[in-house]
Backbone of each chain as nested JSON, in Angstrom:
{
  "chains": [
    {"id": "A", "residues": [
      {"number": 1, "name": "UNK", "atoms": {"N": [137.218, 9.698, 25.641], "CA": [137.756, 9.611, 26.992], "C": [137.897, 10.985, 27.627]}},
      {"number": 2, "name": "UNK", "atoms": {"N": [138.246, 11.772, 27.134], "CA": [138.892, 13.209, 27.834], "C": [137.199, 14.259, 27.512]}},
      {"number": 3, "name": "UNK", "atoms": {"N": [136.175, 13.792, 26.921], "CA": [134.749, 14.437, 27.219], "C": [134.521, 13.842, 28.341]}},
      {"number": 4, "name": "UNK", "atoms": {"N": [134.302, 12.468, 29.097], "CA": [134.02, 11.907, 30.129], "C": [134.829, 12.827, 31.049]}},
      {"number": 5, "name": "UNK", "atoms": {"N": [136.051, 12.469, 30.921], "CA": [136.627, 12.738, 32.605], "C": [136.302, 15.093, 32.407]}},
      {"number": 6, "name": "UNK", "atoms": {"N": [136.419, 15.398, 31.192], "CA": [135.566, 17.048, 31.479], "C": [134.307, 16.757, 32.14]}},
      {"number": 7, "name": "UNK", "atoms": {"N": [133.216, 15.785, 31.976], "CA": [132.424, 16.18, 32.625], "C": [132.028, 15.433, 34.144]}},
      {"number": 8, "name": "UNK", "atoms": {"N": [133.344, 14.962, 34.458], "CA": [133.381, 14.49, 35.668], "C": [134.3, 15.539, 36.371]}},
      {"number": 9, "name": "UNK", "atoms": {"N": [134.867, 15.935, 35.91], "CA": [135.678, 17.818, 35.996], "C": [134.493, 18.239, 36.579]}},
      {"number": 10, "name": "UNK", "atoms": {"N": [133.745, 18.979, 35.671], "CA": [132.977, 19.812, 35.722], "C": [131.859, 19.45, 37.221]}},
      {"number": 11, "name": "UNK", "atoms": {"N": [131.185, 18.544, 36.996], "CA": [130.595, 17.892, 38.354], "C": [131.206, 18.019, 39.235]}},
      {"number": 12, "name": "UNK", "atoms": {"N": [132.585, 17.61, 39.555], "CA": [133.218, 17.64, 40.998], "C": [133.143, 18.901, 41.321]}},
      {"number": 13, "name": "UNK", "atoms": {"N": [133.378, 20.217, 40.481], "CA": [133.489, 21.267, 40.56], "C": [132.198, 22.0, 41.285]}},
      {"number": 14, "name": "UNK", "atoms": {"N": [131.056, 21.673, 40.503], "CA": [129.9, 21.992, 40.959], "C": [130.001, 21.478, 42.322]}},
      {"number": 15, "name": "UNK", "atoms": {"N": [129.917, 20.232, 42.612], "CA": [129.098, 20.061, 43.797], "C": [130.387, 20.185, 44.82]}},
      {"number": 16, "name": "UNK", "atoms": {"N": [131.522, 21.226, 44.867], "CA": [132.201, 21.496, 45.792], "C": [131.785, 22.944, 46.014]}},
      {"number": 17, "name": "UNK", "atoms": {"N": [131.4, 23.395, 44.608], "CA": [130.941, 24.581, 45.057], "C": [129.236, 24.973, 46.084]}},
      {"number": 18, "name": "UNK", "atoms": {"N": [128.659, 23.413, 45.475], "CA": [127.198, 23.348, 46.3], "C": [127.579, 22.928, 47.576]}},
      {"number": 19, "name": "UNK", "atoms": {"N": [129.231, 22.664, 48.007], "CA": [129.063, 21.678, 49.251], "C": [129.484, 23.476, 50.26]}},
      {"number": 20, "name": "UNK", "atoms": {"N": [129.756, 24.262, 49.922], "CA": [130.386, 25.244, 50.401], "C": [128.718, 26.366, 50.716]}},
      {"number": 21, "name": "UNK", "atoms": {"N": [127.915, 26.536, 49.863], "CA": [126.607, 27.168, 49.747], "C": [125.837, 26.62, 50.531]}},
      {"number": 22, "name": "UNK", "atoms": {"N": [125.65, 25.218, 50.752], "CA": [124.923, 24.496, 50.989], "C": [123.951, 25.201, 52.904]}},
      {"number": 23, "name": "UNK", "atoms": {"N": [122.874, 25.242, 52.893], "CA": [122.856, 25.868, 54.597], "C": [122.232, 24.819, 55.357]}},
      {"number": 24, "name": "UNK", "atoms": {"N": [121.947, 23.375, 54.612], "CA": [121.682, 21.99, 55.25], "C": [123.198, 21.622, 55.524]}},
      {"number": 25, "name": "UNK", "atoms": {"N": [123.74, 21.396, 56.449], "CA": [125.04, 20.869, 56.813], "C": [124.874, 19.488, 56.612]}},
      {"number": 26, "name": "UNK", "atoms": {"N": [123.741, 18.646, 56.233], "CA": [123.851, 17.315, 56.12], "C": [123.655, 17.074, 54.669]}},
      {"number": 27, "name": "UNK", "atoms": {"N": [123.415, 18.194, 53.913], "CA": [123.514, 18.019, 52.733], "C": [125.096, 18.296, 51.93]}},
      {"number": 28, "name": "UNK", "atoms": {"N": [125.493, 19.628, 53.278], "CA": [126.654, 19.869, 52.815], "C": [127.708, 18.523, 52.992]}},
      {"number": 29, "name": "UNK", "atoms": {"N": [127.037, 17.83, 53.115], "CA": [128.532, 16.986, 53.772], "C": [127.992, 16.13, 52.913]}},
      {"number": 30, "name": "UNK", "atoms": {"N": [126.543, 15.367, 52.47], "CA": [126.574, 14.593, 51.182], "C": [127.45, 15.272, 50.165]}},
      {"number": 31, "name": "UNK", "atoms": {"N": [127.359, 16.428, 49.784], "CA": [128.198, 16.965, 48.89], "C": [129.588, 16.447, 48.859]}},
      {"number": 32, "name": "UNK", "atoms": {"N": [130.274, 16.799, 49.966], "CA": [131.799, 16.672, 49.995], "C": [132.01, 14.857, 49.966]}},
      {"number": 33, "name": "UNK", "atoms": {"N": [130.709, 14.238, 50.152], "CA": [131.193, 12.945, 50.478], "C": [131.006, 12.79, 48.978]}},
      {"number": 34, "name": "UNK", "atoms": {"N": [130.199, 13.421, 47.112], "CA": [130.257, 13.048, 46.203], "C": [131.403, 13.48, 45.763]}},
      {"number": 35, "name": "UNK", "atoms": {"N": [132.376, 14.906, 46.477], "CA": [133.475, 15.041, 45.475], "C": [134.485, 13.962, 45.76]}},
      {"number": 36, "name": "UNK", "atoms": {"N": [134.714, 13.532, 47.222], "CA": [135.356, 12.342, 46.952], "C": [134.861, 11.295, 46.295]}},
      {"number": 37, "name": "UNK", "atoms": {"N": [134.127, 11.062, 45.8], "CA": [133.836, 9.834, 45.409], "C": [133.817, 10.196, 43.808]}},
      {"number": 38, "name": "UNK", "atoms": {"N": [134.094, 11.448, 43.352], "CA": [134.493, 11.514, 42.059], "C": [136.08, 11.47, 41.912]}},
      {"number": 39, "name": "UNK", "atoms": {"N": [136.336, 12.156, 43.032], "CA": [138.079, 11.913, 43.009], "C": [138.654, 10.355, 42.896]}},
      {"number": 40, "name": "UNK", "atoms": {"N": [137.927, 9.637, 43.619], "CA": [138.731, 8.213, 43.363], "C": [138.559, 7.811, 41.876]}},
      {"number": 41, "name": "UNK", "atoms": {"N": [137.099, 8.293, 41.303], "CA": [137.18, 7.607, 39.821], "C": [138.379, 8.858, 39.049]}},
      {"number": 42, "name": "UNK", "atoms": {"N": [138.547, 9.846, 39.24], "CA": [139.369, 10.65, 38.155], "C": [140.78, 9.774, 38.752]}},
      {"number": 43, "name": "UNK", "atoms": {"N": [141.03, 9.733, 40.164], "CA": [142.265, 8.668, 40.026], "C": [142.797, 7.173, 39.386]}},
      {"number": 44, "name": "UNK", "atoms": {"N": [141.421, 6.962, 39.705], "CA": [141.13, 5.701, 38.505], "C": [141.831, 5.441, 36.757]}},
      {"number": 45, "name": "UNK", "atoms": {"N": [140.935, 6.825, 36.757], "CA": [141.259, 7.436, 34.951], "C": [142.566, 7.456, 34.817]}},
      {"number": 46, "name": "UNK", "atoms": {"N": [143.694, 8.022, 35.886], "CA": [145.17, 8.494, 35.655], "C": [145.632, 7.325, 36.141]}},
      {"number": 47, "name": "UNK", "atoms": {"N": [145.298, 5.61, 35.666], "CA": [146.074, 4.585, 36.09], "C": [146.407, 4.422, 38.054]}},
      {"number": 48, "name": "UNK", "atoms": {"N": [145.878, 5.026, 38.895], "CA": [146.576, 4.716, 39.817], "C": [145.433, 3.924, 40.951]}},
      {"number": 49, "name": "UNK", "atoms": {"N": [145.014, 2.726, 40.702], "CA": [144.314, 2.163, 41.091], "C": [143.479, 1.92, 43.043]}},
      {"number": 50, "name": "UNK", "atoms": {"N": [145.66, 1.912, 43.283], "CA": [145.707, 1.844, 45.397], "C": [145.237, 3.287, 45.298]}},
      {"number": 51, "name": "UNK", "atoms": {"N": [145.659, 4.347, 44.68], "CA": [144.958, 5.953, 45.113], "C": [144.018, 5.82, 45.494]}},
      {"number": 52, "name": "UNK", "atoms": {"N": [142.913, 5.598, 44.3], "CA": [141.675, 5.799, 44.544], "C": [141.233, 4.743, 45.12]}},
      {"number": 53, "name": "UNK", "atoms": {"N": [141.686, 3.392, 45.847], "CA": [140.848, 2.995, 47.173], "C": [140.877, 3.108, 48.232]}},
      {"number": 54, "name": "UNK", "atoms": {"N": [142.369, 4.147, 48.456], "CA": [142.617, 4.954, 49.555], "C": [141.775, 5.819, 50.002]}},
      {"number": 55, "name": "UNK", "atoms": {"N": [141.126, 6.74, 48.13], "CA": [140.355, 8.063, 48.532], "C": [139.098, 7.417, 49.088]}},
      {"number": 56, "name": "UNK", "atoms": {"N": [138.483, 6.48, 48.333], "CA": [137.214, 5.872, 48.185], "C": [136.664, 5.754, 50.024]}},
      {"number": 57, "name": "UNK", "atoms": {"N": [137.959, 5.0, 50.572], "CA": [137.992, 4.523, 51.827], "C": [137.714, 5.618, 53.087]}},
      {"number": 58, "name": "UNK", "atoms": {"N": [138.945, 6.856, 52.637], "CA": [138.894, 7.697, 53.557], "C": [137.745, 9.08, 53.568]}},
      {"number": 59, "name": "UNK", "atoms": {"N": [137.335, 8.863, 52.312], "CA": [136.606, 10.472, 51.758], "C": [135.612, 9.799, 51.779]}},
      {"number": 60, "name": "UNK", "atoms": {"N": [134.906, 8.387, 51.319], "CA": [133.28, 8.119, 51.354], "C": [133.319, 7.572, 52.519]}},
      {"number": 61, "name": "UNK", "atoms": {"N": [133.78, 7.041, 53.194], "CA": [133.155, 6.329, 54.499], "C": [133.569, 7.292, 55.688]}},
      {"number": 62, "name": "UNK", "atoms": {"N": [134.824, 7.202, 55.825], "CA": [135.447, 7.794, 57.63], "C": [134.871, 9.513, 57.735]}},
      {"number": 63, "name": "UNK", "atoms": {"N": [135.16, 10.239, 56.519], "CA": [135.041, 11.387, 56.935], "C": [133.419, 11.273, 56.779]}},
      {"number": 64, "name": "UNK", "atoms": {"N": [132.231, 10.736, 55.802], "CA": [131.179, 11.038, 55.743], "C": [130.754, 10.972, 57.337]}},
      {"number": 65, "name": "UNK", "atoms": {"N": [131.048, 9.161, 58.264], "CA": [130.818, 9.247, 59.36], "C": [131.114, 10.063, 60.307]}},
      {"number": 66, "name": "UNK", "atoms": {"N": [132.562, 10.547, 60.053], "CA": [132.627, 11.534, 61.384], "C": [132.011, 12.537, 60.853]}},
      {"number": 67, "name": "UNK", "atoms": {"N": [132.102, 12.961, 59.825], "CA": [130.834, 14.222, 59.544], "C": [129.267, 14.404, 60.446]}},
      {"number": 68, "name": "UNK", "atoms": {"N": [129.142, 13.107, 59.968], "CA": [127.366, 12.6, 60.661], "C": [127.344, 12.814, 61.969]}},
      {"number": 69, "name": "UNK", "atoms": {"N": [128.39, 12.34, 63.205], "CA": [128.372, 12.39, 64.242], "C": [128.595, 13.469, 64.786]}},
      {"number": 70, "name": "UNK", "atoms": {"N": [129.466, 14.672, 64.314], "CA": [129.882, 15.875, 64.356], "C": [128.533, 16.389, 64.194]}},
      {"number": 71, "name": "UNK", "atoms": {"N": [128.03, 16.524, 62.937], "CA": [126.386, 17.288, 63.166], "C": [125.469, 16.117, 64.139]}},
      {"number": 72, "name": "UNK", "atoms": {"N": [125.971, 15.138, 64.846], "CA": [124.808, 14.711, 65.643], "C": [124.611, 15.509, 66.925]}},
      {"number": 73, "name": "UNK", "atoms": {"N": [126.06, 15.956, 67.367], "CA": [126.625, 16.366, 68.557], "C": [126.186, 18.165, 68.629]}},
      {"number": 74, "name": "UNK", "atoms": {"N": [126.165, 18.649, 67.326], "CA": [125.928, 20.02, 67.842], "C": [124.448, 20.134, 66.683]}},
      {"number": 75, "name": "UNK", "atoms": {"N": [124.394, 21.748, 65.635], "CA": [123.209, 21.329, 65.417], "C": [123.064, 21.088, 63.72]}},
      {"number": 76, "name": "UNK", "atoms": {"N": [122.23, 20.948, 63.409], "CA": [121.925, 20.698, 61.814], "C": [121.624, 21.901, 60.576]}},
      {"number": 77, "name": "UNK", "atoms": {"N": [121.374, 23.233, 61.014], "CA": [121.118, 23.864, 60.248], "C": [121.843, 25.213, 60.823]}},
      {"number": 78, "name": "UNK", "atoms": {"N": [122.577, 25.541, 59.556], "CA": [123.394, 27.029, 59.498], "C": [122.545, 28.386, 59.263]}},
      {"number": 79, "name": "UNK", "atoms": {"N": [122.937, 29.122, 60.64], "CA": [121.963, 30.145, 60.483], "C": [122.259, 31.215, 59.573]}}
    ]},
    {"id": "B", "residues": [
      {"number": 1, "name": "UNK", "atoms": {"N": [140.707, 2.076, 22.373], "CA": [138.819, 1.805, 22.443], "C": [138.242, 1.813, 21.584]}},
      {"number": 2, "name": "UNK", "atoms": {"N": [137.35, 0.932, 21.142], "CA": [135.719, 0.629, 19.96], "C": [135.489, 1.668, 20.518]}},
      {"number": 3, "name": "UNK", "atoms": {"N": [134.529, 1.694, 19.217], "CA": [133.258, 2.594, 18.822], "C": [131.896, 2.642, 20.223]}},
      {"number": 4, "name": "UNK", "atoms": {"N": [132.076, 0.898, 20.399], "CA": [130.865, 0.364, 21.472], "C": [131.279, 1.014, 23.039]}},
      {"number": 5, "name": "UNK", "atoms": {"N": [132.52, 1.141, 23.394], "CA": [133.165, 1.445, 24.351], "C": [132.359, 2.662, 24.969]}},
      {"number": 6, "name": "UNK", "atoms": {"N": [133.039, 3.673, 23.707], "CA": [132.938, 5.537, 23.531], "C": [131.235, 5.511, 24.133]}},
      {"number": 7, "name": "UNK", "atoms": {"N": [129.97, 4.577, 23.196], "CA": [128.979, 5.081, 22.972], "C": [128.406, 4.2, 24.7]}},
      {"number": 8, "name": "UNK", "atoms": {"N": [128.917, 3.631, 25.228], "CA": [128.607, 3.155, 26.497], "C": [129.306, 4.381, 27.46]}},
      {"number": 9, "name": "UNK", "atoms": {"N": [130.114, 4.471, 27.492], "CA": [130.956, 5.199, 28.555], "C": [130.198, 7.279, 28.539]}},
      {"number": 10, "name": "UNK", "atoms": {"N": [129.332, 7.048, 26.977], "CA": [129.267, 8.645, 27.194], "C": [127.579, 8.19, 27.609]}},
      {"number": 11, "name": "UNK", "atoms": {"N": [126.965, 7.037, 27.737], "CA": [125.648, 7.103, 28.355], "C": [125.914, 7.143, 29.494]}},
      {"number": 12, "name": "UNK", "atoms": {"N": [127.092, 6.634, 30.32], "CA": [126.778, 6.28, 31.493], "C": [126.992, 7.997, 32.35]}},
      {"number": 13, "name": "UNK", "atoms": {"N": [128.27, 8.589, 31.442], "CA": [128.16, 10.092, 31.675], "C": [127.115, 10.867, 31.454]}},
      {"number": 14, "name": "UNK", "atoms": {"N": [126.787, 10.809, 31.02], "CA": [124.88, 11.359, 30.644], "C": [123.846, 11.194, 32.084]}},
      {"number": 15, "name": "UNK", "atoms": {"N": [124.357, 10.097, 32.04], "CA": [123.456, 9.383, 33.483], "C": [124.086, 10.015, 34.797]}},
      {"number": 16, "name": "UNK", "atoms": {"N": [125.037, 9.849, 35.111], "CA": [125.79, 10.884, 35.925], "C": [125.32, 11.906, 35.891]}},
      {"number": 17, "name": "UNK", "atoms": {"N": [125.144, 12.848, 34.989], "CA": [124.802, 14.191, 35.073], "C": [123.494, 14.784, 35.556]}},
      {"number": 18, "name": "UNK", "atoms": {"N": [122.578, 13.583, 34.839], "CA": [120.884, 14.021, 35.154], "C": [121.028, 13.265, 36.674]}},
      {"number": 19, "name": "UNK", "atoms": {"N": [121.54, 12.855, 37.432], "CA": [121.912, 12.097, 38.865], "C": [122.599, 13.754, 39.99]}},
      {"number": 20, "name": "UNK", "atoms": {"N": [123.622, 13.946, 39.225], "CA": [123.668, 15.391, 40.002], "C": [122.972, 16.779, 39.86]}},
      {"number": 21, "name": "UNK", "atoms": {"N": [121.978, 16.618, 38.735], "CA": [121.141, 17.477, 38.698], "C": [120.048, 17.508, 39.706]}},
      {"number": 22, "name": "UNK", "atoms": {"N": [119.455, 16.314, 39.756], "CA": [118.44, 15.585, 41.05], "C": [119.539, 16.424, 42.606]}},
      {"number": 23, "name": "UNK", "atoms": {"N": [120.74, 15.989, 42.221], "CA": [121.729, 16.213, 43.648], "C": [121.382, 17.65, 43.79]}},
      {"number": 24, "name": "UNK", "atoms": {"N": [121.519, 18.648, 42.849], "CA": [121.798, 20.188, 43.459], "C": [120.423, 20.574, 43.52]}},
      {"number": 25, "name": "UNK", "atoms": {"N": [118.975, 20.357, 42.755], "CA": [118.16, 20.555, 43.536], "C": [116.864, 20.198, 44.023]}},
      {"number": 26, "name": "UNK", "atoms": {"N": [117.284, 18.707, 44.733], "CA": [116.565, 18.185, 45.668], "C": [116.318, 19.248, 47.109]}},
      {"number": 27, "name": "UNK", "atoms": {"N": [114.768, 18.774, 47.064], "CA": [114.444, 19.878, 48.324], "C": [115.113, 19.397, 49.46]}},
      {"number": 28, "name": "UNK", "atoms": {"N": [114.965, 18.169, 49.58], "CA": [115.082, 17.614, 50.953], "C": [116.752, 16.997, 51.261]}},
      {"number": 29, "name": "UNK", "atoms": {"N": [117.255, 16.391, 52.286], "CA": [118.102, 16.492, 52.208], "C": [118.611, 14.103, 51.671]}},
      {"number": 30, "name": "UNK", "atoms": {"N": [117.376, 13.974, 52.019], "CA": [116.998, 12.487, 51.634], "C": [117.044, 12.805, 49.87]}},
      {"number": 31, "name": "UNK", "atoms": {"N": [116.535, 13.112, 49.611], "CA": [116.531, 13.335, 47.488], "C": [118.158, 13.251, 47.487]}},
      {"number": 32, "name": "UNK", "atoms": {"N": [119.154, 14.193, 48.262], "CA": [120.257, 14.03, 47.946], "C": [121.108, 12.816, 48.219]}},
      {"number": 33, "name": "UNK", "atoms": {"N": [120.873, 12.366, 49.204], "CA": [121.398, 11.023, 49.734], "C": [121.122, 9.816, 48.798]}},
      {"number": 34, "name": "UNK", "atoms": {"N": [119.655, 9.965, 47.718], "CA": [119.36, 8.588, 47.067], "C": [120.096, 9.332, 45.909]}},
      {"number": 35, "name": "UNK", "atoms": {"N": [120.284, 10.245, 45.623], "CA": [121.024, 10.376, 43.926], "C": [122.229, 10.33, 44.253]}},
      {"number": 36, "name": "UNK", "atoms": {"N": [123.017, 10.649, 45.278], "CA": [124.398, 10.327, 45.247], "C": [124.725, 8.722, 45.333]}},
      {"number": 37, "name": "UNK", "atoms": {"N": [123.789, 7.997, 46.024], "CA": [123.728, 6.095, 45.704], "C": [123.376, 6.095, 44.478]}},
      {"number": 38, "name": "UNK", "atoms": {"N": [123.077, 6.789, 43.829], "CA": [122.176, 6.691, 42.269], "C": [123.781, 6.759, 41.366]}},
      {"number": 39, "name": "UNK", "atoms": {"N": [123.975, 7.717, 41.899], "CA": [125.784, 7.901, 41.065], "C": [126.506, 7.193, 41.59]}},
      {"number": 40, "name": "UNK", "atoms": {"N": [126.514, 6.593, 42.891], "CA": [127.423, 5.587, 43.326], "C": [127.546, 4.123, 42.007]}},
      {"number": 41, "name": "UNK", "atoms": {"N": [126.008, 3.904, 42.216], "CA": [125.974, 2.701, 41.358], "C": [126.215, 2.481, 40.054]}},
      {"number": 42, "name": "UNK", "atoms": {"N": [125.908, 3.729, 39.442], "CA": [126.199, 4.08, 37.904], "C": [127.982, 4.384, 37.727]}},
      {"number": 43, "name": "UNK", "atoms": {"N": [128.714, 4.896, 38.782], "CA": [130.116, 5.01, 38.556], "C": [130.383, 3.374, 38.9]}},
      {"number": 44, "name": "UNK", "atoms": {"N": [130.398, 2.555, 40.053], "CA": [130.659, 1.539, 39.474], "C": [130.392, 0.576, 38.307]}},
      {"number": 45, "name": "UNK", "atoms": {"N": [129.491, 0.736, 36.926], "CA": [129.522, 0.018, 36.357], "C": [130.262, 0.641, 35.321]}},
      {"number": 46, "name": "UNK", "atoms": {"N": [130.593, 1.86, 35.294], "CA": [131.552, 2.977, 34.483], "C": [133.168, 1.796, 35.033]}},
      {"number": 47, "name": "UNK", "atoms": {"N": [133.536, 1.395, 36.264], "CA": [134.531, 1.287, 36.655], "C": [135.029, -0.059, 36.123]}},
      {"number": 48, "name": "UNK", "atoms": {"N": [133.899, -1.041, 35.925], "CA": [133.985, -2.053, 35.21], "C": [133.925, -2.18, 34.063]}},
      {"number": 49, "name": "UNK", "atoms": {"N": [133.445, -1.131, 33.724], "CA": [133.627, -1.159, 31.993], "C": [135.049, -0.831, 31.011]}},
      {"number": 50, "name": "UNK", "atoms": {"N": [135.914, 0.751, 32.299], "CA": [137.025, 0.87, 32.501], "C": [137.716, -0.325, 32.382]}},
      {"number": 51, "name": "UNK", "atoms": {"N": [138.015, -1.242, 33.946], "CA": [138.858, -2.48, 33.808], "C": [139.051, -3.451, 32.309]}},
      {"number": 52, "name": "UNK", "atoms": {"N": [137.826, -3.421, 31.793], "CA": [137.514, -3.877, 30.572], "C": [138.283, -3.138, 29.193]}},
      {"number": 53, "name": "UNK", "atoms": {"N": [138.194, -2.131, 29.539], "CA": [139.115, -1.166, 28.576], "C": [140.451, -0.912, 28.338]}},
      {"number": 54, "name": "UNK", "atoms": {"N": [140.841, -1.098, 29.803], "CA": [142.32, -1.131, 29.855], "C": [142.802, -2.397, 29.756]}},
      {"number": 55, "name": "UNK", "atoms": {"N": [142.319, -3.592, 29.964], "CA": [142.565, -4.564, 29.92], "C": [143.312, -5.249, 31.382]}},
      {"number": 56, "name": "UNK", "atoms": {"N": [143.034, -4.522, 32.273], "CA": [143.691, -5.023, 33.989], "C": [142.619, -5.289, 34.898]}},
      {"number": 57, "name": "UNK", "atoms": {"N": [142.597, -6.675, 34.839], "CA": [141.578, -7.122, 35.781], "C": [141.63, -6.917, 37.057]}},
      {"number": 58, "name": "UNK", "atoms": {"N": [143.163, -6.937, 37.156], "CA": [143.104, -6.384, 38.827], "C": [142.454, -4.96, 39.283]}},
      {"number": 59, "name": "UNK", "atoms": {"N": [141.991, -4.355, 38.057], "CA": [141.216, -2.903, 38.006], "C": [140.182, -3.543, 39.31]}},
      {"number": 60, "name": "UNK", "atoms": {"N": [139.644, -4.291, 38.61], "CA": [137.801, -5.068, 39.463], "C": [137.783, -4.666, 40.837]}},
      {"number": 61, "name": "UNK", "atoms": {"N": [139.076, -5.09, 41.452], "CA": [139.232, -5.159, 43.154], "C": [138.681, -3.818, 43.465]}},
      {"number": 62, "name": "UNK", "atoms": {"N": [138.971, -2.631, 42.511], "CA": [139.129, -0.955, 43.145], "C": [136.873, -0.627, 43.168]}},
      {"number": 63, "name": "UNK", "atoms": {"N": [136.231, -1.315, 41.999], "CA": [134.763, -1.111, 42.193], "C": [134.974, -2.287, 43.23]}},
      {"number": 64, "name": "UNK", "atoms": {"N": [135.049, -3.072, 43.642], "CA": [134.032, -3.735, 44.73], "C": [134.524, -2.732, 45.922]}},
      {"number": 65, "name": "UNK", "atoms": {"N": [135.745, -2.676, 46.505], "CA": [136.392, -1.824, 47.626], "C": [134.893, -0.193, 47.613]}},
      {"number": 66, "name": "UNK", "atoms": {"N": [135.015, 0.216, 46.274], "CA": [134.407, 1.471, 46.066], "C": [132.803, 1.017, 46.275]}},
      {"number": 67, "name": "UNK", "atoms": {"N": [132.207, 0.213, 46.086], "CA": [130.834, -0.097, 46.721], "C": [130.954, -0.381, 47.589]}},
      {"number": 68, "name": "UNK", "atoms": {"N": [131.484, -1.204, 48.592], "CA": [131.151, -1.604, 49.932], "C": [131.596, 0.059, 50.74]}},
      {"number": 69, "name": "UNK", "atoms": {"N": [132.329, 0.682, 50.475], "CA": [132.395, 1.882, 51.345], "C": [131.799, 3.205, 51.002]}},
      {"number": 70, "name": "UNK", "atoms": {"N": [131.014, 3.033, 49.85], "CA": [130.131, 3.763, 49.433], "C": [128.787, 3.251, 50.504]}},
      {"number": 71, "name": "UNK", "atoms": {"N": [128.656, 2.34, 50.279], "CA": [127.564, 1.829, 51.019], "C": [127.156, 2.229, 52.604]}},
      {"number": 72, "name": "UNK", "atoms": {"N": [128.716, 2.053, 53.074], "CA": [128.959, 2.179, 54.706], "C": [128.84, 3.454, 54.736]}},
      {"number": 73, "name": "UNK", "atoms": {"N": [128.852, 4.642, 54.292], "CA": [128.703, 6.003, 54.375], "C": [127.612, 6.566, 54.04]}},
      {"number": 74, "name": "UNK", "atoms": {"N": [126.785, 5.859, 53.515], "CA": [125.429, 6.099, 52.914], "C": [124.411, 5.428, 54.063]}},
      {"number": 75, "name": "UNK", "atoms": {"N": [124.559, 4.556, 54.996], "CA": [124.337, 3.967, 55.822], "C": [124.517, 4.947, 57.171]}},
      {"number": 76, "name": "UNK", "atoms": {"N": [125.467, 5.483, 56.969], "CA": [125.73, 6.404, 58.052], "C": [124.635, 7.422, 58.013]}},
      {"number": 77, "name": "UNK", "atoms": {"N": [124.907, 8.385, 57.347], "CA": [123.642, 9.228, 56.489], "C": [121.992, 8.694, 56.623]}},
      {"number": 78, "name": "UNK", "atoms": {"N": [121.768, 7.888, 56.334], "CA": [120.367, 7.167, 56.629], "C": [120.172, 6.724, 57.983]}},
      {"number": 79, "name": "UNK", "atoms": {"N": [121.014, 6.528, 58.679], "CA": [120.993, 6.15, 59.954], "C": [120.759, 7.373, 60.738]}},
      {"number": 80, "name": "UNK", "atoms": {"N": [121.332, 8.749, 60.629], "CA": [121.178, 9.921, 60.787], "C": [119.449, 10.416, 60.182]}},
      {"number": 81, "name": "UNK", "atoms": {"N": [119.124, 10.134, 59.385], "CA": [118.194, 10.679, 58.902], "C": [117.059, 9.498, 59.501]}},
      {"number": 82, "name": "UNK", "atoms": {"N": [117.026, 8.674, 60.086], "CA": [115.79, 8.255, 60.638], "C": [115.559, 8.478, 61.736]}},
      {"number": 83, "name": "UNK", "atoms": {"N": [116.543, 8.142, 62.576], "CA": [116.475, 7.647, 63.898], "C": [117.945, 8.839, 64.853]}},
      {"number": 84, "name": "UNK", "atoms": {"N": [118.338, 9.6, 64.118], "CA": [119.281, 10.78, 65.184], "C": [120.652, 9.591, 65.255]}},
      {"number": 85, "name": "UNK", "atoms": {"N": [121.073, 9.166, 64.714], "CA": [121.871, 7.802, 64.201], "C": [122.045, 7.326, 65.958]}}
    ]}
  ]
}
């Protein structure tokens, strides 16, 4: 159990650090939309079930969309 | 937890990993969008295998909630990537 959730550690870690590097802003924001979606399962792991369909709810769907529309409105690539 | 549990739960982590490897370096920004559904789908069957482990079925409710809004955000994203959403 505690090798799994290290290497679900370790992943979230990475791809917050790829979501920050990233100079596709639509990639950057797939990024941030996988660390939430690792956060609801590590909340998962620590018993707290409503957490993580709170995170699931607000971090994979609302923010990915307003993300999307935010880069629809201005532009897509960081100079 | 069995033995069967451990040796399921560390494939599906395995699988996860070669899924965010595809994630950090896919050229395009589509490669990233299908491996993060790629890990979407593989963490929910991790989540059911969980419920199974702990023994709380009411676990189940938290993967279906976690696919359908996985889905809707991935939808968003593809909708962006064809057509300027």
């Amino acid at each position: 159990m505690i090798i799994i959730v290290s290497v679900l550690i370790i992943i979230m870690l990475a791809a917050a650090v790829a979501a920050c590097i990233f100079k596709d802003l639509l990639s950057a924001t797939i990024a941030s939309c996988m660390v939430s979606l690792i956060a609801a399962v590590l909340f998962f792991f620590l018993q707290a079930p409503d957490v993580a369909m709170a995170e699931a709810s607000i971090g994979a769907a609302l923010v990915t969309a307003v993300f999307v529309i935010a880069i629809r409105r201005t532009r897509r690539y960081e100079e | 937890m069995s033995t069967i549990m451990i040796i399921y739960l560390g494939m599906i982590a395995g699988g996860i990993l070669l899924s965010f490897i595809r994630m950090l370096v896919g050229p395009t920004a589509s490669d990233r969008a299908v491996a993060v559904d790629t890990i979407t789908t593989t963490i929910v069957g991790m989540l059911v295998i969980l419920a199974f482990v702990f023994q709380r079925y009411v676990y189940l409710d938290v993967a279906l909630v976690y696919s359908l809004l996985a889905f809707v955000g991935l939808c968003a994203i593809a909708r962006f990537l064809e057509r300027g959403f």
